[in-house]
C-alpha positions, 0 to 999 in steps of 0.5 A: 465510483470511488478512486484510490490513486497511488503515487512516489513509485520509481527506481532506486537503489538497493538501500534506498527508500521510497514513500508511497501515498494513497489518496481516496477520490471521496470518502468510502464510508465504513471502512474496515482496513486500508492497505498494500499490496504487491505483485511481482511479474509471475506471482500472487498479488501479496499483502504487504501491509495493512491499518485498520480502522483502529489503528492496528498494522500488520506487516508481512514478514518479509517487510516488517522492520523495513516498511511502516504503514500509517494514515492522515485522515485529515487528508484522507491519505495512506502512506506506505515507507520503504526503507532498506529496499532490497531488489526483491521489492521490486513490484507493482504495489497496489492500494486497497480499502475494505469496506463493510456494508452487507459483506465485504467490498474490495477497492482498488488503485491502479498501482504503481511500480517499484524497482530496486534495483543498482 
């Protein structure tokens, strides 16, 4: 069973930054994409932002400029760094892989929370 385990949530102030890391328990063969996603008490769960394999991001519009995605893949790590926080940045953040084999499969951290907040 593979693992993503999400880390560096916590409480900060508005402006502040926070950097969130990703580990995978093994490795996940053929993945196409790694990423962030949020959900805010209510809401969807949205994608915040993604790397594929390749290397290419994509950002939500609400975060571009603020946020960068990026990878170790000596250490098998993703990242996720948050600058300027703004209170409506305040969800639980959860790490996805997709991976191909056959079709698309779907793996999942168990989230950890962000608050922005004075």
């Amino acid at each position: 069973q593979v693992q993503l385990v999400e880390s560096g949530g916590g409480l900060v102030q508005p402006g502040g930054s926070l950097r969130l890391s990703c580990t995978k328990s093994r490795s996940i063969f053929s993945i196409t994409a790694m990423g962030w996603y949020r959900q805010a008490p209510g809401e969807e769960r949205q994608l915040v932002a993604a790397i594929t394999s390749g290397g290419t991001t994509n950002y939500a519009d609400s975060v571009k400029g603020r946020f960068t995605i990026s990878r170790d893949n000596d250490k098998n790590i993703v990242y996720l760094q948050m600058n300027s926080l703004k209170p409506e940045d305040t969800a639980v953040y959860y790490c996805n892989a997709r991976a191909y084999s056959g079709g698309y499969v779907d793996y999942w951290g168990q989230g950890t929370q962000v608050t922005v907040s004075s």
